[in-house]
PQR file of N, CA, C, O and H, with PARSE charges and radii, in Angstrom:
ATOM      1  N   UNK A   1     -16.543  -9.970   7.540 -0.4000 1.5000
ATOM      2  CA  UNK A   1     -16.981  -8.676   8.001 -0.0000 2.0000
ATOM      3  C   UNK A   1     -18.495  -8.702   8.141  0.5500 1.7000
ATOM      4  O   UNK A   1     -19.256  -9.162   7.289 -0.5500 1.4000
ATOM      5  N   UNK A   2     -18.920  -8.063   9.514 -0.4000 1.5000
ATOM      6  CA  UNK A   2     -20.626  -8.231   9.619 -0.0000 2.0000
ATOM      7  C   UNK A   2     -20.793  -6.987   8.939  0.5500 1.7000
ATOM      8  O   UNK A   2     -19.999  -6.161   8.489 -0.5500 1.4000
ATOM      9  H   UNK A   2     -18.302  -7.690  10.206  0.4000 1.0000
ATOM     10  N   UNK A   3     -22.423  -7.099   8.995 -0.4000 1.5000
ATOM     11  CA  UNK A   3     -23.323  -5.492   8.729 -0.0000 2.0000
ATOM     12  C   UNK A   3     -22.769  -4.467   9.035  0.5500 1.7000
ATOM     13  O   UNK A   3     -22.441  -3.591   8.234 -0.5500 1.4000
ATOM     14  H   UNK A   3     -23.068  -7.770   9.360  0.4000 1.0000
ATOM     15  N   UNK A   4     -22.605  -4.445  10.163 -0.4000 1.5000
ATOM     16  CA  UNK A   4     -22.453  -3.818  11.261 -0.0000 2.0000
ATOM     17  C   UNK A   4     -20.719  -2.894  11.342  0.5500 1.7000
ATOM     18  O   UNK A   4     -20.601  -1.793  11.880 -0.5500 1.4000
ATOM     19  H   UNK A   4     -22.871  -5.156  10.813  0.4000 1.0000
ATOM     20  N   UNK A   5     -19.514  -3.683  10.666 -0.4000 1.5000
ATOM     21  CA  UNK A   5     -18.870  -3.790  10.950 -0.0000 2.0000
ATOM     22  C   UNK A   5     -18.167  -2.643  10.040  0.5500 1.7000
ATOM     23  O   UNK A   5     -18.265  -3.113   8.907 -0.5500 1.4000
ATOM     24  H   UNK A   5     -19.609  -4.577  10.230  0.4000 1.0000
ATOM     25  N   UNK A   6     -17.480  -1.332   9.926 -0.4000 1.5000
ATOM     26  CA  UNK A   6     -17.075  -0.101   9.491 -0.0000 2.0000
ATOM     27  C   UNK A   6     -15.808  -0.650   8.949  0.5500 1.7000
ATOM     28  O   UNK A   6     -14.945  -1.252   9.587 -0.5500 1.4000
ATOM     29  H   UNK A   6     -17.400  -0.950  10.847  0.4000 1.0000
ATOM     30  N   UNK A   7     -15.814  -0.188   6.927 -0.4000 1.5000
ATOM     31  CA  UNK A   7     -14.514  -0.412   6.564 -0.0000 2.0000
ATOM     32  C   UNK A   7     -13.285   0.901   6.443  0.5500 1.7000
ATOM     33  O   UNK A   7     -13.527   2.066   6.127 -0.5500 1.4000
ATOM     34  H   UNK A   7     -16.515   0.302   6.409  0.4000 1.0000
ATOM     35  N   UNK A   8     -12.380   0.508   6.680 -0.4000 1.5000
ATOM     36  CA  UNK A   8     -11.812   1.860   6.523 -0.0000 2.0000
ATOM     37  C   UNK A   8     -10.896   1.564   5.649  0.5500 1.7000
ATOM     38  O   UNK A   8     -10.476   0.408   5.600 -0.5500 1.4000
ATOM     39  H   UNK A   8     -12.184  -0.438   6.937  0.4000 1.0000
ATOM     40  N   UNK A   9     -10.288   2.790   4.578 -0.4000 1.5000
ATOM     41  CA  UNK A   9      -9.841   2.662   3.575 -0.0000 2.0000
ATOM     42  C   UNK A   9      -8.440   3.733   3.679  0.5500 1.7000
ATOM     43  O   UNK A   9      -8.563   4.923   3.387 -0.5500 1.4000
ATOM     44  H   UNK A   9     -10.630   3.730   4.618  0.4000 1.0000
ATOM     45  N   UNK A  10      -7.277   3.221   4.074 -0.4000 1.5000
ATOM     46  CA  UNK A  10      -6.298   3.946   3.952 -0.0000 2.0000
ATOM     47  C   UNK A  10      -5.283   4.185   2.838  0.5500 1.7000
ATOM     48  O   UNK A  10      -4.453   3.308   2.598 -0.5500 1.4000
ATOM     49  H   UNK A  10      -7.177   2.255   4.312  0.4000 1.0000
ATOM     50  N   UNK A  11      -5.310   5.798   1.857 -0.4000 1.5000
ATOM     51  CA  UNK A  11      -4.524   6.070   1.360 -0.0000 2.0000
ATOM     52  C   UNK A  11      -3.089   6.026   1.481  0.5500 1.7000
ATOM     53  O   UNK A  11      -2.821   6.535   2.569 -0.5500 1.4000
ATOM     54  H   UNK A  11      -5.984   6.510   2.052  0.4000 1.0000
ATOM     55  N   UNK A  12      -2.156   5.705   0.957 -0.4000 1.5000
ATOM     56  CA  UNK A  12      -0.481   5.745   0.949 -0.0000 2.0000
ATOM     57  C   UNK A  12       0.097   6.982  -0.103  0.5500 1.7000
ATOM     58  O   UNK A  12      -0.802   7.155  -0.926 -0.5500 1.4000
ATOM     59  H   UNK A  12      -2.374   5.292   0.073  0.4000 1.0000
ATOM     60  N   UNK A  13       1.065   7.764  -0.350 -0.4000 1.5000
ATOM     61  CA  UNK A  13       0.991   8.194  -1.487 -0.0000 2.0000
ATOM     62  C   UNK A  13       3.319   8.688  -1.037  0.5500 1.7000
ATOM     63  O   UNK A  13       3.827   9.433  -0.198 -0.5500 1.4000
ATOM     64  H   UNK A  13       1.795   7.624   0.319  0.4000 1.0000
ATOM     65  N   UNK A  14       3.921   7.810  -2.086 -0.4000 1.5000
ATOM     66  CA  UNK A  14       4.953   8.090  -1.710 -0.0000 2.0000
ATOM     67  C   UNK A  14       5.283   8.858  -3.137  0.5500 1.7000
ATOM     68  O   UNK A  14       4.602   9.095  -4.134 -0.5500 1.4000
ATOM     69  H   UNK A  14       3.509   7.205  -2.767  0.4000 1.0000
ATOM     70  N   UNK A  15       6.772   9.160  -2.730 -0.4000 1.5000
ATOM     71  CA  UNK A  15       7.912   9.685  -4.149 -0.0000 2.0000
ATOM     72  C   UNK A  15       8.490   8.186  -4.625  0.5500 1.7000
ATOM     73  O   UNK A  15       8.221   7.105  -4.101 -0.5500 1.4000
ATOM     74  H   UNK A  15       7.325   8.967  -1.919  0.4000 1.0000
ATOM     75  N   UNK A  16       9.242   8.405  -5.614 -0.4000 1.5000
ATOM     76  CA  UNK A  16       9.883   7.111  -6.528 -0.0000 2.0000
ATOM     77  C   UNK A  16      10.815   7.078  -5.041  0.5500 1.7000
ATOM     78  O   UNK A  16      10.163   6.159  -4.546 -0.5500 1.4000
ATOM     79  H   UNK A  16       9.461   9.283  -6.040  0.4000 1.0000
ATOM     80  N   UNK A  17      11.623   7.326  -4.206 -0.4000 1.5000
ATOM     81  CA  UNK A  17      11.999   7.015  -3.450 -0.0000 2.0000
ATOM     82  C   UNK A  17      11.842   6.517  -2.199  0.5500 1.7000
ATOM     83  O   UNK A  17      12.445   6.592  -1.128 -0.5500 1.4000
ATOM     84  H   UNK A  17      12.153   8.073  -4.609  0.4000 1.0000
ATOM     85  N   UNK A  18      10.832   5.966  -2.640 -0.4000 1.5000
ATOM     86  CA  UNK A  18       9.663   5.970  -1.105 -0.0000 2.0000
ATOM     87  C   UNK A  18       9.582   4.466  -1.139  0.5500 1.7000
ATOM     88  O   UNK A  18       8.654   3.898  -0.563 -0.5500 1.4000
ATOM     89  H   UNK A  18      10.343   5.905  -3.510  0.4000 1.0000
ATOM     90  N   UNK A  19      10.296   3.950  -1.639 -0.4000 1.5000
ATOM     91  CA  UNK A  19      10.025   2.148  -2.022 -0.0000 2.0000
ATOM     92  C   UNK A  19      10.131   1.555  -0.683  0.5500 1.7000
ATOM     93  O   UNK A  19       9.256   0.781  -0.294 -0.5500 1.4000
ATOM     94  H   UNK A  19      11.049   4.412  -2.107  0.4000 1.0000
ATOM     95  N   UNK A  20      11.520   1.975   0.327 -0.4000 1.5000
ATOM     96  CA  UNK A  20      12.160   1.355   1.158 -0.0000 2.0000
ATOM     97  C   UNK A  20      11.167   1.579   2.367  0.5500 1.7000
ATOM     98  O   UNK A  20      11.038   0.680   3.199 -0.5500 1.4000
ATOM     99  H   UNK A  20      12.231   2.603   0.011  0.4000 1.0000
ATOM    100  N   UNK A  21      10.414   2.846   2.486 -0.4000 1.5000
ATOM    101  CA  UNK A  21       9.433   3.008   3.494 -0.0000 2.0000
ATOM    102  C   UNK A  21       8.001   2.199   3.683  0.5500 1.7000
ATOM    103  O   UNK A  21       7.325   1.734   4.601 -0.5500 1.4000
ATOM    104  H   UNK A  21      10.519   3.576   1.810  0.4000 1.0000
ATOM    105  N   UNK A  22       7.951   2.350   1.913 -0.4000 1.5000
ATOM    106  CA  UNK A  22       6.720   1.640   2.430 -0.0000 2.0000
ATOM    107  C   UNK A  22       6.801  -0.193   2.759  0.5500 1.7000
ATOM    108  O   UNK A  22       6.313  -0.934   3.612 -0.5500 1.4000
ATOM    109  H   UNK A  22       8.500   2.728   1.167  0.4000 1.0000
ATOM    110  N   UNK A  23       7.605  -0.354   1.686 -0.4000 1.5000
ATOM    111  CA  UNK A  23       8.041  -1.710   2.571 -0.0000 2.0000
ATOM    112  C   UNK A  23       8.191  -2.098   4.087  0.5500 1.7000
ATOM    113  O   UNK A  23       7.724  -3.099   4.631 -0.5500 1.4000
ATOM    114  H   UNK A  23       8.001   0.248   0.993  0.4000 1.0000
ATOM    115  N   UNK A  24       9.061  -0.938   4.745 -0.4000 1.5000
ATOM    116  CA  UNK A  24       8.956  -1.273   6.520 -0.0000 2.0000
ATOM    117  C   UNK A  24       7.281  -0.926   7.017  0.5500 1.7000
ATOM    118  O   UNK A  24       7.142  -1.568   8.058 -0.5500 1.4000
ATOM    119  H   UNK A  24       9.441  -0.125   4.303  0.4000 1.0000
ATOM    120  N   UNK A  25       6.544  -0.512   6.845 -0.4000 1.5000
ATOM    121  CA  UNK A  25       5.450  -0.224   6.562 -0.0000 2.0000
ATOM    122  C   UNK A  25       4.480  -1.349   6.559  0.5500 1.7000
ATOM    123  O   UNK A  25       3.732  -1.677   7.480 -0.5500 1.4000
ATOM    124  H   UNK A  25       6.656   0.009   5.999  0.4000 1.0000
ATOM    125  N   UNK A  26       4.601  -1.874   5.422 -0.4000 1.5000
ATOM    126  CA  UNK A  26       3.754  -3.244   5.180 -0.0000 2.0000
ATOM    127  C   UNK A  26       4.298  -4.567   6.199  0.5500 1.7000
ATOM    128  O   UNK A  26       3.671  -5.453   6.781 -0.5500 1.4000
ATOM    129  H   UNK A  26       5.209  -1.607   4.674  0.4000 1.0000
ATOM    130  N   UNK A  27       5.598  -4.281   6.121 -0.4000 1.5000
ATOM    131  CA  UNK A  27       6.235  -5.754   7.292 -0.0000 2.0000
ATOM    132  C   UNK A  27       5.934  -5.323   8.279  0.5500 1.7000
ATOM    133  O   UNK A  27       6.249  -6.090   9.188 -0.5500 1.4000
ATOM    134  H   UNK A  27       6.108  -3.562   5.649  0.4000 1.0000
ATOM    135  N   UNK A  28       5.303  -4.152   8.723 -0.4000 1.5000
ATOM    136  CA  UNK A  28       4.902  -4.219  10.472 -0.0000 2.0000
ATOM    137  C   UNK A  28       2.854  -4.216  10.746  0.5500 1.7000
ATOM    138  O   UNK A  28       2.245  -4.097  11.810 -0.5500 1.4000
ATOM    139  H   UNK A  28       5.047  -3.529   7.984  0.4000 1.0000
ATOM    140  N   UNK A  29       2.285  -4.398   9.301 -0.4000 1.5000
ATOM    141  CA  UNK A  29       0.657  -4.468   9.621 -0.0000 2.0000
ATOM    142  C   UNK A  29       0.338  -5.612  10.258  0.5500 1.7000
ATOM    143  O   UNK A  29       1.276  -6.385  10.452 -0.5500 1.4000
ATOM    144  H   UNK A  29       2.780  -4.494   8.437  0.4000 1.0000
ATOM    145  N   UNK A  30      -0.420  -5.836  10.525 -0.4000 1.5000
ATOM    146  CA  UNK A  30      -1.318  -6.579  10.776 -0.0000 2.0000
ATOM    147  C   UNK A  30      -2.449  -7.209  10.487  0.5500 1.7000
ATOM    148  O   UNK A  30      -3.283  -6.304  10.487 -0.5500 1.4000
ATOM    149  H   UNK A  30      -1.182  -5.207  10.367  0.4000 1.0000
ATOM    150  N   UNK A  31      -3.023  -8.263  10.226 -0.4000 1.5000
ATOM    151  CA  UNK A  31      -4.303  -8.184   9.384 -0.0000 2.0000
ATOM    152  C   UNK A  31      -5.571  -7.996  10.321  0.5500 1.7000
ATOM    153  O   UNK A  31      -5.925  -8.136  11.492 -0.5500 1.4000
ATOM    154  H   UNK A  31      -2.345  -8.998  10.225  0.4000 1.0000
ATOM    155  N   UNK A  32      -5.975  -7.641   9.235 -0.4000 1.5000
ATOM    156  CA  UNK A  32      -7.143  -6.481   9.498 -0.0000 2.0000
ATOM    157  C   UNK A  32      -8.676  -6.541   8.678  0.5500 1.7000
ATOM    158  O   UNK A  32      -8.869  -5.805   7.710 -0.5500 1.4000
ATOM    159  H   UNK A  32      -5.687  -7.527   8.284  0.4000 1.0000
ATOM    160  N   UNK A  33      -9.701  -7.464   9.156 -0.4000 1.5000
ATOM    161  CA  UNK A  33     -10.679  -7.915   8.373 -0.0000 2.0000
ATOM    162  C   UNK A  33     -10.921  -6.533   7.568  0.5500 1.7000
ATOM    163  O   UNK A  33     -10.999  -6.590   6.341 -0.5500 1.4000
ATOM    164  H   UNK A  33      -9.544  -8.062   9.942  0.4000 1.0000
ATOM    165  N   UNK A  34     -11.044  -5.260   8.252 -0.4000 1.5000
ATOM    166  CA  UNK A  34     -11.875  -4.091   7.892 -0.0000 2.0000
ATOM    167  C   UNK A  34     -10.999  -2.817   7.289  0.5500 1.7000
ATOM    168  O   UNK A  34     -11.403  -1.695   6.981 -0.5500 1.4000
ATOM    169  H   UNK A  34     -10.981  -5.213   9.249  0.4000 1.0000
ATOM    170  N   UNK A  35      -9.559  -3.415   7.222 -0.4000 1.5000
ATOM    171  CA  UNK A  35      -9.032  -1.914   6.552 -0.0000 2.0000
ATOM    172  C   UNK A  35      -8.711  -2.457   5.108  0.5500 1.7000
ATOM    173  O   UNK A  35      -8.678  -3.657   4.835 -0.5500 1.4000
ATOM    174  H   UNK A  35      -9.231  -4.325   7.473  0.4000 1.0000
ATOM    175  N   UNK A  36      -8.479  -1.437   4.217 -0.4000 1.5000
ATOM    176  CA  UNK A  36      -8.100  -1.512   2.931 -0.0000 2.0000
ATOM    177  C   UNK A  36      -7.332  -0.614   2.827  0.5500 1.7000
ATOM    178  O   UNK A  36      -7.611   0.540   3.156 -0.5500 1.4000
ATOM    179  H   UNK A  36      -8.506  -0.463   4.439  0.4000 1.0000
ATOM    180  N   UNK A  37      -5.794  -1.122   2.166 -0.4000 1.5000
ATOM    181  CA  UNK A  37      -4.557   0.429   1.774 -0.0000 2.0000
ATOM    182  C   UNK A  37      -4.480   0.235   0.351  0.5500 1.7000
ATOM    183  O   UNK A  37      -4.388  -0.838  -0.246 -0.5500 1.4000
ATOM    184  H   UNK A  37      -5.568  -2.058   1.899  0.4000 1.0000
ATOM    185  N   UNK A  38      -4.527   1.376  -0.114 -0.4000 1.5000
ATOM    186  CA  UNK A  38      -3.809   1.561  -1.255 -0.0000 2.0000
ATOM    187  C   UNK A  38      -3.113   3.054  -1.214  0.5500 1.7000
ATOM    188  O   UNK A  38      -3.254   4.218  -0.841 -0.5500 1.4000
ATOM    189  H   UNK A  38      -4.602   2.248   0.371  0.4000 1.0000
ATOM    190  N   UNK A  39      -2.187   2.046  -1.937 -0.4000 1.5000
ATOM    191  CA  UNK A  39      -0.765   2.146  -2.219 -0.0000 2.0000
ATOM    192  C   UNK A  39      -0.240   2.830  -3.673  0.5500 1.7000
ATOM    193  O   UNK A  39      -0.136   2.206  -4.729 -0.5500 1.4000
ATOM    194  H   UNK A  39      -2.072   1.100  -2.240  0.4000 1.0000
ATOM    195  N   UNK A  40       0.127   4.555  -3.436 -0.4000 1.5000
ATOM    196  CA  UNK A  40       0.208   5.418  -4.752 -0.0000 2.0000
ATOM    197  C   UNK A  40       1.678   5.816  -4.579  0.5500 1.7000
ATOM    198  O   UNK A  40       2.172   6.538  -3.713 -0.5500 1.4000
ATOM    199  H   UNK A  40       0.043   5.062  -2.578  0.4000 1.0000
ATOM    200  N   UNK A  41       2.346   5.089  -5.745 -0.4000 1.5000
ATOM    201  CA  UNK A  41       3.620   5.854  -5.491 -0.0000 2.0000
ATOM    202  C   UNK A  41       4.186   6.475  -6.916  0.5500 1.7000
ATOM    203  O   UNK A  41       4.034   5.828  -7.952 -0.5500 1.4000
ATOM    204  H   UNK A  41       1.945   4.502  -6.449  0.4000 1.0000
ATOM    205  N   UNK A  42       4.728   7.535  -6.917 -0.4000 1.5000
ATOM    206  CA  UNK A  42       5.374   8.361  -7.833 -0.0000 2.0000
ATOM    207  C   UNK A  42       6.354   6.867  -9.005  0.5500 1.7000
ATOM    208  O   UNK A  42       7.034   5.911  -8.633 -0.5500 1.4000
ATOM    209  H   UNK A  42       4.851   8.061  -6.075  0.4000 1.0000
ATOM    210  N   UNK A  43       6.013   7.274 -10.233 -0.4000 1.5000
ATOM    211  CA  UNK A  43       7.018   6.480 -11.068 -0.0000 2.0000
ATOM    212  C   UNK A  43       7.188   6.697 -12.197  0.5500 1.7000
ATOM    213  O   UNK A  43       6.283   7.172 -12.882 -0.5500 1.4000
ATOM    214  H   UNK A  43       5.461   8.051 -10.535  0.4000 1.0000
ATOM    215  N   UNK A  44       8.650   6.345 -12.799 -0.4000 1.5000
ATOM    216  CA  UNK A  44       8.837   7.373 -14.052 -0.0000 2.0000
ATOM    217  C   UNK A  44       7.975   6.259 -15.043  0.5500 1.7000
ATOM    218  O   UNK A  44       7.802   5.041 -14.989 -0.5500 1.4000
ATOM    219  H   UNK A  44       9.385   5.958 -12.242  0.4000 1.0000
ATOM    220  N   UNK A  45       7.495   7.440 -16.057 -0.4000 1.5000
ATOM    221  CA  UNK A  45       6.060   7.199 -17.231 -0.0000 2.0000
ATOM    222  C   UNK A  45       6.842   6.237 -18.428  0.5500 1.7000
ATOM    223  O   UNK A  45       6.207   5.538 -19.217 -0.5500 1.4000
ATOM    224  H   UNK A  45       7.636   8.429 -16.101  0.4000 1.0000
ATOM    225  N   UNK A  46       8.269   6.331 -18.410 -0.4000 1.5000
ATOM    226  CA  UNK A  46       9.326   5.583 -19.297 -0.0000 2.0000
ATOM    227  C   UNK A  46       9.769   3.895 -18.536  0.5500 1.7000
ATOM    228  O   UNK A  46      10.516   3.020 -18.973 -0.5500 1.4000
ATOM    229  H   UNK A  46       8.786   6.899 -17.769  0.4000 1.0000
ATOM    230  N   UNK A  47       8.933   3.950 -17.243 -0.4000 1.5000
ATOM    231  CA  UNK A  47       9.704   2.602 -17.255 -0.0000 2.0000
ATOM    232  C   UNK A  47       8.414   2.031 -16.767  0.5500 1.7000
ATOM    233  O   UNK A  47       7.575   2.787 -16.277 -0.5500 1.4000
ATOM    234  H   UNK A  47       8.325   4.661 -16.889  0.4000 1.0000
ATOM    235  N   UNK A  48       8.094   0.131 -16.918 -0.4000 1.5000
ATOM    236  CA  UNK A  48       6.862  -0.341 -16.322 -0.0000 2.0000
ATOM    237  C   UNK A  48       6.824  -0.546 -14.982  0.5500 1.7000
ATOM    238  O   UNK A  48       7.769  -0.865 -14.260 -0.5500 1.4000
ATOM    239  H   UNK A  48       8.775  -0.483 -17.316  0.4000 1.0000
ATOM    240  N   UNK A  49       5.606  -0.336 -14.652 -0.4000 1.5000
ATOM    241  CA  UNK A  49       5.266  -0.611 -13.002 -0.0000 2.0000
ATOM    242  C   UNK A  49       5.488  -1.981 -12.600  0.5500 1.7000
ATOM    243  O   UNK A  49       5.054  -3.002 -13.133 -0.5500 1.4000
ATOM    244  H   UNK A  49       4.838  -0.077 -15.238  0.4000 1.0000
ATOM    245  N   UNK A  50       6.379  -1.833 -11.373 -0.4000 1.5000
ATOM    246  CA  UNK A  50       6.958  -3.251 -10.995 -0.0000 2.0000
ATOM    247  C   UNK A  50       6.292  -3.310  -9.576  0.5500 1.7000
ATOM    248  O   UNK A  50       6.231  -4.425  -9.058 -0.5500 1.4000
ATOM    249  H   UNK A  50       6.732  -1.004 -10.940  0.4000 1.0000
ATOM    250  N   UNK A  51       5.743  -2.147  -8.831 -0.4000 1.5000
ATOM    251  CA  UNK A  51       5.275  -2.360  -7.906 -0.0000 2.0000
ATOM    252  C   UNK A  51       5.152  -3.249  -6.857  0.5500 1.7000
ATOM    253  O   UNK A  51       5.724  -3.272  -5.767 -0.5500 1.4000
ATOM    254  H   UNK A  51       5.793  -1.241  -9.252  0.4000 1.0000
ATOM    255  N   UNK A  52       3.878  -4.368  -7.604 -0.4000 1.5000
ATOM    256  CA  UNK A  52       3.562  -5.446  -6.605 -0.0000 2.0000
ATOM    257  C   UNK A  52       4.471  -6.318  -7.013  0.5500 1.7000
ATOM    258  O   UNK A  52       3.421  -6.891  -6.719 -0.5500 1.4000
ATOM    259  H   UNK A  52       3.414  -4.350  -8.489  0.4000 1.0000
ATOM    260  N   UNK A  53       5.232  -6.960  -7.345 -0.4000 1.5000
ATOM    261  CA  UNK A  53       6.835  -7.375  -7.591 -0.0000 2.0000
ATOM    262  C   UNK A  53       7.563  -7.120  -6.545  0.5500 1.7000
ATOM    263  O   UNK A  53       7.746  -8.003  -5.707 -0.5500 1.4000
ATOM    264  H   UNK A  53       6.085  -6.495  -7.583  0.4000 1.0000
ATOM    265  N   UNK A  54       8.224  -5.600  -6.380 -0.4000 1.5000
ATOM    266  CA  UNK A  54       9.075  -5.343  -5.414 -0.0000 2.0000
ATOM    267  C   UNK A  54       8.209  -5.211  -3.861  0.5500 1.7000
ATOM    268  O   UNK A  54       8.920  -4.860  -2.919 -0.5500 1.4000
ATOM    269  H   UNK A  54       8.075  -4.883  -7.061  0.4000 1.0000
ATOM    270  N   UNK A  55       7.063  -5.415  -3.628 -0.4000 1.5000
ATOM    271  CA  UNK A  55       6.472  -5.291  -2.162 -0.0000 2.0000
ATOM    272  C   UNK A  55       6.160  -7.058  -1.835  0.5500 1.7000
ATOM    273  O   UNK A  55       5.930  -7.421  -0.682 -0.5500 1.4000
ATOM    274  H   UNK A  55       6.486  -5.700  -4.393  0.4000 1.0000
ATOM    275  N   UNK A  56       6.194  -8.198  -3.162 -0.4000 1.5000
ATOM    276  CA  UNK A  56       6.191  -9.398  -2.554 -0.0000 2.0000
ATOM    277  C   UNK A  56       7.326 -10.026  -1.610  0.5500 1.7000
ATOM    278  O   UNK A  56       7.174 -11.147  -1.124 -0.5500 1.4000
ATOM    279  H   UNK A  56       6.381  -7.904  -4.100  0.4000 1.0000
TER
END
């Protein structure tokens, strides 16, 4: 990325049911020197975050 070059930073923000979307989601980006996503999804406080697990 130059000087010059504008990053943009895109929010996600699903429900615990939102797994399957954002997955079709990520299999259709593209790479992209200048964007950044993150990725907020609803999850119950009783079980651990498996997250980046289930999006590899």
């Amino acid at each position: 990325m130059t000087v010059n070059q504008s990053l943009f930073i895109v929010g996600i923000g699903a429900s615990a049911g939102g797994l399957d979307a954002i997955r079709t989601f990520i299999s259709k980006l593209e790479p992209a020197k200048n964007m950044a996503y993150i990725i907020a999804q609803h999850m119950s406080p009783e079980h651990p975050c498996t997250l980046a697990k289930l999006l590899n």
